[in-house]
Every structure is written in structure tokens, then in C-alpha cells.
C-alpha positions as CSV (number, residue, x, y, z in Angstrom):
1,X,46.1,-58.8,-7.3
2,X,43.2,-59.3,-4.8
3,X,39.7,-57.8,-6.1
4,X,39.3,-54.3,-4.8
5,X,35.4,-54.5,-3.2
6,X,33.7,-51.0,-3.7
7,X,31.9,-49.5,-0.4
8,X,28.7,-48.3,-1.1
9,X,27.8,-44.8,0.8
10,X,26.5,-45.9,4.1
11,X,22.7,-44.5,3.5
12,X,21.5,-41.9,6.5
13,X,18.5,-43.2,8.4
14,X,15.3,-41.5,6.5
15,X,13.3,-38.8,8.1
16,X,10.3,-39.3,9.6
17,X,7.0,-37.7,7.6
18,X,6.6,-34.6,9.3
19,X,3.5,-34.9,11.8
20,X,0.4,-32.9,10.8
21,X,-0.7,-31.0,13.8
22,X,-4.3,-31.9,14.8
23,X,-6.5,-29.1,15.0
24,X,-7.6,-28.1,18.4
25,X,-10.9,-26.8,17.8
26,X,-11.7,-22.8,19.0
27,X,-11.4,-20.2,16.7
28,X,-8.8,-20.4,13.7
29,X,-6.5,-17.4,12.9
30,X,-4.1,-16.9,10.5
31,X,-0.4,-15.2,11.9
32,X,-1.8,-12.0,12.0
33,X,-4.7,-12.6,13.6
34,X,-7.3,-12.7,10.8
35,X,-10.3,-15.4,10.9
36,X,-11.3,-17.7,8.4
37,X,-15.1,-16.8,7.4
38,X,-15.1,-16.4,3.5
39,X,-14.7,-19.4,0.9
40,X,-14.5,-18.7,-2.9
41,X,-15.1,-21.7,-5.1
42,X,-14.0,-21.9,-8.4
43,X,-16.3,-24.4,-10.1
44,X,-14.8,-24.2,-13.5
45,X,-11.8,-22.9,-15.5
46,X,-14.0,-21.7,-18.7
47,X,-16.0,-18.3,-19.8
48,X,-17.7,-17.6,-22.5
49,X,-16.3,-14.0,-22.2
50,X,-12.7,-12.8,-22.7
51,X,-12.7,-9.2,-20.9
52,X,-9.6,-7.7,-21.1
53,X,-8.3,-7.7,-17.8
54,X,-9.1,-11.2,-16.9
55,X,-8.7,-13.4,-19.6
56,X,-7.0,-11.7,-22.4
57,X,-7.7,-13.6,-25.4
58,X,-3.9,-13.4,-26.8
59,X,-3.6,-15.7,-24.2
60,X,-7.1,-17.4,-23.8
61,X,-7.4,-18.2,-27.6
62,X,-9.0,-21.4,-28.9
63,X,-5.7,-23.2,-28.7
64,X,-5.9,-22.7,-24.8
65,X,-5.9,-26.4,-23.0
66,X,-8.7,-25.9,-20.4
67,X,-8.7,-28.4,-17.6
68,X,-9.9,-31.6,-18.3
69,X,-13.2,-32.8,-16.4
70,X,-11.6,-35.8,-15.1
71,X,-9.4,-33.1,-12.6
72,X,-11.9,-31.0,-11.9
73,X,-13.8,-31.5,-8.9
74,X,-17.3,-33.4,-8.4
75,X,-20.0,-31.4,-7.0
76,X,-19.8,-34.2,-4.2
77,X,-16.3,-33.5,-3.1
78,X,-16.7,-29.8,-3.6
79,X,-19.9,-30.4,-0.8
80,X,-17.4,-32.0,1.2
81,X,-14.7,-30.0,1.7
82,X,-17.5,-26.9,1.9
83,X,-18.9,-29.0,5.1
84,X,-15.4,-29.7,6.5
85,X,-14.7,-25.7,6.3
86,X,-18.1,-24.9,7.6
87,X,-16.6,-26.9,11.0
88,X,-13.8,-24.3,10.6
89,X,-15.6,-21.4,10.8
90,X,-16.1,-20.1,7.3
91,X,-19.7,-18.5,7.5
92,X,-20.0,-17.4,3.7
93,X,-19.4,-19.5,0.5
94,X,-19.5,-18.1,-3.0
95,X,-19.6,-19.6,-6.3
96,X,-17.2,-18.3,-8.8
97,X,-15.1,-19.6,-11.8
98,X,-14.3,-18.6,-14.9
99,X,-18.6,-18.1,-15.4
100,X,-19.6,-20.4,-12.8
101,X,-22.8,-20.7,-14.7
102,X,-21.3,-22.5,-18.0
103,X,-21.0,-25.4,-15.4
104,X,-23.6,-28.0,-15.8
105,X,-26.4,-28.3,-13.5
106,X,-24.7,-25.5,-10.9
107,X,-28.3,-25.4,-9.1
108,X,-27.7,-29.5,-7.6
109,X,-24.2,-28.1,-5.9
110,X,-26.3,-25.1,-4.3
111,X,-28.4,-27.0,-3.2
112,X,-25.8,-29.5,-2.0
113,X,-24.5,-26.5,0.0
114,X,-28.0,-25.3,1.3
115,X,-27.6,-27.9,3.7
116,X,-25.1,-25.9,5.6
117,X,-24.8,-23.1,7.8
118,X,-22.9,-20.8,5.4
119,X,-24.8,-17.6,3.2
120,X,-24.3,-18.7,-0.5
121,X,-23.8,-16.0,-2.8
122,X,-22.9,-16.4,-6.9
123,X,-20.5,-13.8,-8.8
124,X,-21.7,-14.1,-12.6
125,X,-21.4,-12.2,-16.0
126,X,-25.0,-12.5,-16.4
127,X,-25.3,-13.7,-19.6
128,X,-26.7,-17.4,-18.7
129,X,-28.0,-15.8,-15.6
130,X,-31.8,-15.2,-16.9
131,X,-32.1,-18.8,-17.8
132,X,-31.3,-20.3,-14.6
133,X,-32.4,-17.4,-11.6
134,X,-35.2,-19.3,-10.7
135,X,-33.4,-22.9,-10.2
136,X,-30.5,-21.3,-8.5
137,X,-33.1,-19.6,-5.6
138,X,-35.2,-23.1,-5.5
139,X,-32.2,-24.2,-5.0
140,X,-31.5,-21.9,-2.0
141,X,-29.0,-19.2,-3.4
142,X,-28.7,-16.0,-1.2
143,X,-27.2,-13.3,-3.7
144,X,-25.9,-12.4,-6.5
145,X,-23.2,-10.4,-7.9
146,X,-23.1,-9.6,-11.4
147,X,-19.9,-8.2,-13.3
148,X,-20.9,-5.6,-15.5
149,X,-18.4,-2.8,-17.2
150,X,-20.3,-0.3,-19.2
151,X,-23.5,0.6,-20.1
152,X,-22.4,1.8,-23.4
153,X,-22.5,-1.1,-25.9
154,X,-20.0,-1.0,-27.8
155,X,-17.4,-0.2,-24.9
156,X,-19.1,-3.6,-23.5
157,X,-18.7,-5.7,-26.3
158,X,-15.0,-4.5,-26.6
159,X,-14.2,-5.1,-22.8
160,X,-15.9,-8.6,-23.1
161,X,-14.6,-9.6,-26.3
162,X,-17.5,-11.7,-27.4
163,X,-20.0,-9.3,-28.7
164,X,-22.1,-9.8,-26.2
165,X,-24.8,-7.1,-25.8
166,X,-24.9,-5.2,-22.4
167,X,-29.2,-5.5,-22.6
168,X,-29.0,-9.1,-22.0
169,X,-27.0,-8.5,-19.0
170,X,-29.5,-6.1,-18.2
171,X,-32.3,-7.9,-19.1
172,X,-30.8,-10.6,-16.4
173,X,-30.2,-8.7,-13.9
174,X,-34.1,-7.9,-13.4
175,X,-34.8,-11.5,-14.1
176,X,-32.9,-12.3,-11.1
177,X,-34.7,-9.3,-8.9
178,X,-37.8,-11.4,-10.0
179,X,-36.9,-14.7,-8.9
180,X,-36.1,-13.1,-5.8
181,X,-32.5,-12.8,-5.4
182,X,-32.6,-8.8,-4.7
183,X,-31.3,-6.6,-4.2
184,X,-27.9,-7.1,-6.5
185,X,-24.4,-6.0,-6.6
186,X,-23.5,-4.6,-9.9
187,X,-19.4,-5.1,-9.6
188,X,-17.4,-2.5,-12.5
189,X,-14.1,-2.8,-12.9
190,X,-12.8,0.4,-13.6
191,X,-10.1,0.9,-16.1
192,X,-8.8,4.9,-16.9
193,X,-9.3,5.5,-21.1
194,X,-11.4,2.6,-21.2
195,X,-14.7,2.9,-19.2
196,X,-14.0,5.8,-16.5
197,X,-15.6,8.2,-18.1
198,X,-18.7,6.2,-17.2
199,X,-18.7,6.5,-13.6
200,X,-21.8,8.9,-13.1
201,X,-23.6,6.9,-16.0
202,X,-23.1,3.6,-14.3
203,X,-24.3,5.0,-10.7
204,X,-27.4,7.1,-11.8
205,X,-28.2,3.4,-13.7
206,X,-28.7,2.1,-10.1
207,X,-29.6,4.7,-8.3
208,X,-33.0,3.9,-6.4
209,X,-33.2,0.7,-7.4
210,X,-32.6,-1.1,-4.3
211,X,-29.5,-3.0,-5.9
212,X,-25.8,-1.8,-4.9
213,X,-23.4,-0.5,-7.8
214,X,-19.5,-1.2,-6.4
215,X,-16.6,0.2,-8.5
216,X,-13.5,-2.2,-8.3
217,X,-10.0,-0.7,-8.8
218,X,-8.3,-2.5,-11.6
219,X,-5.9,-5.3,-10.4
220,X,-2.7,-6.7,-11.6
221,X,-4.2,-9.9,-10.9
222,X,-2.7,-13.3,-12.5
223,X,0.0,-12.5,-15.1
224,X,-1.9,-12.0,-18.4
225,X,-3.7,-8.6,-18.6
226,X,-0.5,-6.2,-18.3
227,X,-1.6,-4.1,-16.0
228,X,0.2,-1.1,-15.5
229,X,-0.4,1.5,-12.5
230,X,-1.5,4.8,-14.5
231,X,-4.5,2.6,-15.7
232,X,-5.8,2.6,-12.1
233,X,-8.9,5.1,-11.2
234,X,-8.2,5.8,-6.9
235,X,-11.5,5.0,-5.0
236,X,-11.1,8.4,-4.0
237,X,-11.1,10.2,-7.0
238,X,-13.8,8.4,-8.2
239,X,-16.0,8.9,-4.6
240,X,-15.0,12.7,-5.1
241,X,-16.2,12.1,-8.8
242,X,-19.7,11.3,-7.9
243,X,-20.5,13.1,-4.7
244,X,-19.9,16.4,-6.7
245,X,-23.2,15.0,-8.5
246,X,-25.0,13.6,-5.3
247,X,-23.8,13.7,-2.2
248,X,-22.2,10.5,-0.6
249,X,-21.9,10.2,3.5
250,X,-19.4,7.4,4.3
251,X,-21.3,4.5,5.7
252,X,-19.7,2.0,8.7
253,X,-18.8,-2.0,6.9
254,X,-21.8,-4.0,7.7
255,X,-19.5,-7.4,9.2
256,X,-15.6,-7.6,9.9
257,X,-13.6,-8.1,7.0
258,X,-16.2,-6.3,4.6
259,X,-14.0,-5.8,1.2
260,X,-16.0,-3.0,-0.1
261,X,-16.0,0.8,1.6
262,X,-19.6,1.5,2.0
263,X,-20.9,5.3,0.5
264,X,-25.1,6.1,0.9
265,X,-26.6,9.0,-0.7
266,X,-27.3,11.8,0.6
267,X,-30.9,12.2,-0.2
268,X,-31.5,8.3,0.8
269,X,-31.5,6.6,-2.9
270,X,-29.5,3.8,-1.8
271,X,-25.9,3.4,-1.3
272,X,-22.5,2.4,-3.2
273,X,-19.5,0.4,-2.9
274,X,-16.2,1.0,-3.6
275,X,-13.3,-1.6,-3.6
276,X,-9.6,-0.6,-3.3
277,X,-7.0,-3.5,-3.6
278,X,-4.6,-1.0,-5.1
279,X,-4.3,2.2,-3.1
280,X,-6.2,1.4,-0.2
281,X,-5.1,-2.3,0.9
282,X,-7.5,-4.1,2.8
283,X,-4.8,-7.0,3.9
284,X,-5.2,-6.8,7.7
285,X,-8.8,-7.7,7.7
286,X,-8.6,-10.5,4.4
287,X,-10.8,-13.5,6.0
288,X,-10.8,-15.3,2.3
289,X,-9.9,-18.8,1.4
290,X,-10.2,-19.7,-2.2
291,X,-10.5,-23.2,-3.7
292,X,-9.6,-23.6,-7.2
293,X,-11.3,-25.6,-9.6
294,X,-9.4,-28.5,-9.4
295,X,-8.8,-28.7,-5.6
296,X,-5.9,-26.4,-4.6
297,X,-6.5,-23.9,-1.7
298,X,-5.1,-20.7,-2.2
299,X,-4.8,-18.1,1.0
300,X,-4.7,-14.4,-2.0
301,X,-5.6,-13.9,-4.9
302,X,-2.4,-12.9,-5.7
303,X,-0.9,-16.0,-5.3
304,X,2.1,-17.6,-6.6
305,X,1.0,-21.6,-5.4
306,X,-1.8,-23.0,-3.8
307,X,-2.2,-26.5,-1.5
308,X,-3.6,-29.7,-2.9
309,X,-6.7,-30.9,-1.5
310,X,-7.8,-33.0,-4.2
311,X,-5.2,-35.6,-3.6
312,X,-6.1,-35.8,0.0
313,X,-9.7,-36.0,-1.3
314,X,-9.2,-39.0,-3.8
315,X,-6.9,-40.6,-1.8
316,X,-9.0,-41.7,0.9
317,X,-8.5,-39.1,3.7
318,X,-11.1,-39.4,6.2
319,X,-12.3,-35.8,6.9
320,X,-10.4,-35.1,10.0
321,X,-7.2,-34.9,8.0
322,X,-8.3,-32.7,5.0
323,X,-9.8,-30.5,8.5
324,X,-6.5,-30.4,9.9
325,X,-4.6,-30.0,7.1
326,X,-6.8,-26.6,6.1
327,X,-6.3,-25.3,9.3
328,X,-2.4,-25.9,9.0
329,X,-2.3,-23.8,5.6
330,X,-4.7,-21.1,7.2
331,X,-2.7,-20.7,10.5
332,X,0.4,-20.2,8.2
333,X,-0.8,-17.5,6.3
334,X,0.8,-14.3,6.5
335,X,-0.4,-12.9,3.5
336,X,-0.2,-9.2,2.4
337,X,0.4,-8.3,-1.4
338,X,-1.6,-5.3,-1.6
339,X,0.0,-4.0,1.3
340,X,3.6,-4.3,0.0
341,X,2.7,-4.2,-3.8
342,X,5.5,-2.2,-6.3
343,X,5.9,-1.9,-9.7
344,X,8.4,-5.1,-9.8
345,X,5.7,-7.1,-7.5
346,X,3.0,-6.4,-10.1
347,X,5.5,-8.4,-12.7
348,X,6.0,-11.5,-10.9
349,X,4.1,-14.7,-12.2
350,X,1.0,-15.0,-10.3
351,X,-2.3,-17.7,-10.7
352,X,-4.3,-16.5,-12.7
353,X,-8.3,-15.3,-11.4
354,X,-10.0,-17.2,-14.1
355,X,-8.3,-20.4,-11.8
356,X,-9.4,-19.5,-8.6
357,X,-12.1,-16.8,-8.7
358,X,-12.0,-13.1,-8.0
């Protein structure tokens, strides 16, 4: 019986490697029209806090694997891609993590980045923040924002789950004034049972100081603090809340794509902020790209996925690719969770903040 040959498949001609648009130069807009102008940098995954709402520590325990600092990015290639998005038209960079400040040596990258054309700002817990204000404005830091919850202490300690005393945040926050970083944002998340009811305390803290309180609604933000709707406190009942005590004239956003509703007291003793992801979605006028700390680009903060960089960055990509590969992920975007946000939304798996920064 002859010998029966098998025919192997005939194999269909591979694909070409889809080509990568080259950026055109002009202004860059995502599909709904929105600029790039605001970079977030996650320079590490760690904190020494665990607040509640962030990085619950059921979840963030001491059997969490942190990233290692082999895949984290270099000071050098964060400079790097800051430059190559400074061609693309970002204008503002800030420094976040996890506590950006438990990162080694944080004042070299500003300084790094003071070379640009971009406002560098730092989002912080304040508890390292005494101990390196000056380096960080020799260094040429614009501003600061410092995360603070309560007044009370013992609400504090309980919200940032490492008994860490709200006077040293305090005490930091004037450190910083001194070294000449004022005025401050003071950023409070606000969370109903667990700190509203310290609303008036936390703006009459502020009040006349020069330095600008904002209250942030609380987020369903990554998939870890089990957020739930009834927890949130509206902007506008909180507004309502503290103009019955002073008076509060709605103040017009001070650049496009300003985050935070602008209030100013009646009788002139400065002005607050209100943030309102929740109920009153600022989606249409987002001009945020966030970096994570090891190298992926993320277009929300309520993202599912992000793009590698990092790869492009340690494989030898000369900068005109990594430029025209950002501009690709940015001119994709169509972004707009907190527009179209429900109950089952909230549930899906999302990155977490402590990854890529709030």
C-alpha cells in the first residue's frame, strides 16, 4: 500500500505590524475634543498610610507584594518621557504615588523636571513633608497639595490606619508655607458617618490663611474600598452646608479643565474648592494623562488597563516613537466614567489609585 503523505495546512501570509501613525505636530485632542495639558506621575506603589478608601489594609496587609525596584521606573526615564510630553502639550506635571515622598531622593527628579516648561506641583499625606519642604522648593517645586481628612484625631488616626497624629500633618503643612511653597491645598475626602460632620471645622481651620481647603466627593475608585453611593456627601449639600455659616459667591475656574468648582467668601477670607466626580461629572473638560509607576499610561482614573511605555523605553525607542505612540493612545481616548457611572459600573474591576495616582 503506497505511504499516505500528510498535507500540512498551507500557512496564510502573516500580517504586516500595524503602522504607528506619526504625529503631525499642532494641537493634540482626544475624540471629543479635549487637550492633553495635565500629567500625573506615580513615582511609587507604597504608603506609609492605609486610609480607608484608598488602600484598605484587608487588602494592603504586610503580605501585599509591592512592585519590585527593578520595574519601577528610573528618575532618568521618568525625565524623559516628562520631556517627550512636554513636546505634546502637557503644561502641568504632578508628583503622586502611593506617598510620593517615601521615594528616595524625590527632590533630584524635581529638579530633573525644573528643566522644563511644565508647573510642578506634589500631592502628599504630609507626614515626611516637613523634612524635605525645603529640598523639594531648591529643587524648584511649584505647589503642594496635602491630603488631610479630619482635624479630630482620633477620626484621623482611624481613617489613616497608622496612628499617625493629625499635628504632624499640621505641623507640615506650615513648614511647607515657610519654605515657600504657599499658599496650599488642603484636599478632604469626604465620607458620610465618618468625617462629614466636620465640614464647618475643617473650613473655619483654613479660613484666612491664604491656603485653599477642597472637599473631594468620595470615589469608587480602584476595586478595594467598597464604596457604596449613600456614603457620598453631594458638593451641593455640602456648599449649602457651609454658606449657611459664611457666605460662599461661586467663583469662575481659573484655566480650562480646572477639576475643582471654585466658592470665595463672602466677606473676602479666601476661597474653597469643591470636587465632584460623583454627582457632578467633569468628563467633558478631563485634560489628564496618568503614568503609573512602572510605565503604563493610563487616559482615567477609573481605568480598567493602561499602555506600556516602559517597554518602548527599555527597548531602545528613540523618542519620536514613545512621542507618537502617546499621541496615538491620547487621540483614542473617549473616556467618560463619571458621566455614565451606575451602581453595576462602580463594581467592575478597576486599577487601583495607589498605582497610578489620584
Amino acid at each position: 500500500m503506497p505511504k499516505v503523505i500528510p498535507i500540512q495546512p498551507r500557512e496564510a501570509p502573516r500580517a504586516p505590524a500595524p503602522r504607528r501613525e506619526r504625529f503631525a505636530g499642532g494641537p493634540l485632542a482626544d475624540t471629543r475634543g479635549r487637550p492633553m495639558r495635565d500629567l500625573r506621575i506615580s513615582v511609587t506603589d507604597r504608603c506609609n498610610f492605609r486610609c480607608v478608601y484608598c488602600m484598605p489594609r484587608e487588602v494592603f496587609g504586610s503580605s501585599y507584594r509591592f512592585l519590585p525596584h527593578a520595574a519601577i521606573l528610573s528618575f532618568e526615564e521618568i525625565a524623559r518621557l516628562a520631556r517627550v510630553f512636554a513636546g505634546l502639550g502637557v503644561r502641568k506635571i504632578r508628583l503622586t504615588g502611593g506617598e510620593p515622598l517615601v521615594r528616595r531622593d524625590l527632590a533630584r527628579l524635581v529638579a530633573m523636571l525644573a528643566e522644563l516648561p511644565v508647573e510642578i506641583t506634589l500631592t502628599t499625606n504630609g507626614s515626611l513633608l516637613a523634612k524635605h519642604a525645603v529640598a523639594l522648593k531648591q529643587a524648584g517645586l511649584h505647589r503642594v497639595t496635602v491630603s488631610l481628612d479630619s482635624l479630630d484625631d482620633a477620626t484621623f488616626r482611624r481613617m489613616n490606619d497608622a496612628d499617625f497624629p493629625v499635628a504632624r500633618v499640621l505641623e507640615a503643612i506650615d513648614a511647607a508655607a515657610q519654605a515657600g511653597l504657599a499658599p496650599l491645598k488642603i484636599n478632604m475626602v469626604v465620607k458620610r458617618g465618618v468625617n462629614d460632620g466636620e465640614i464647618l471645622a475643617m473650613a473655619g481651620r483654613w479660613r484666612g490663611t491664604g491656603h485653599i481647603v477642597r472637599f473631594i466627593e468620595y470615589m469608587d475608585v480602584g476595586s478595594s474600598n467598597g464604596w457604596r453611593m449613600d456614603e457620598v456627601v453631594p458638593s451641593a449639600e455640602l456648599v449649602q452646608h457651609i454658606s449657611q455659616r459664611w457666605p460662599l459667591e461661586p467663583v469662575e475656574a481659573g484655566y480650562a479643565g480646572e477639576v475643582a468648582e471654585r466658592w470665595r467668601y463672602a466677606d473676602g477670607a479666601g476661597e474653597i474648592g469643591v470636587i465632584s466626580s460623583v454627582t457632578q461629572a467633569f468628563c467633558s473638560s478631563c485634560t489628564r494623562m496618568r503614568l503609573s509607576t512602572e510605565g503604563s499610561l493610563f487616559t482615567c482614573l477609573f481605568a480598567q488597563s493602561g499602555h506600556d511605555l516602559k517597554a518602548l523605553l527599555r527597548g531602545g525607542a528613540p523618542d519620536e516613537e514613545i512621542r507618537d505612540e502617546i499621541a496615538a493612545v491620547w487621540q483614542r481616548r473617549e473616556d467618560r466614567y463619571s458621566e455614565i457611572r451606575t451602581a453595576e459600573t462602580a463594581k467592575q474591576r478597576k486599577v487601583e489609585m495607589s498605582y497610578i495616582g489620584g
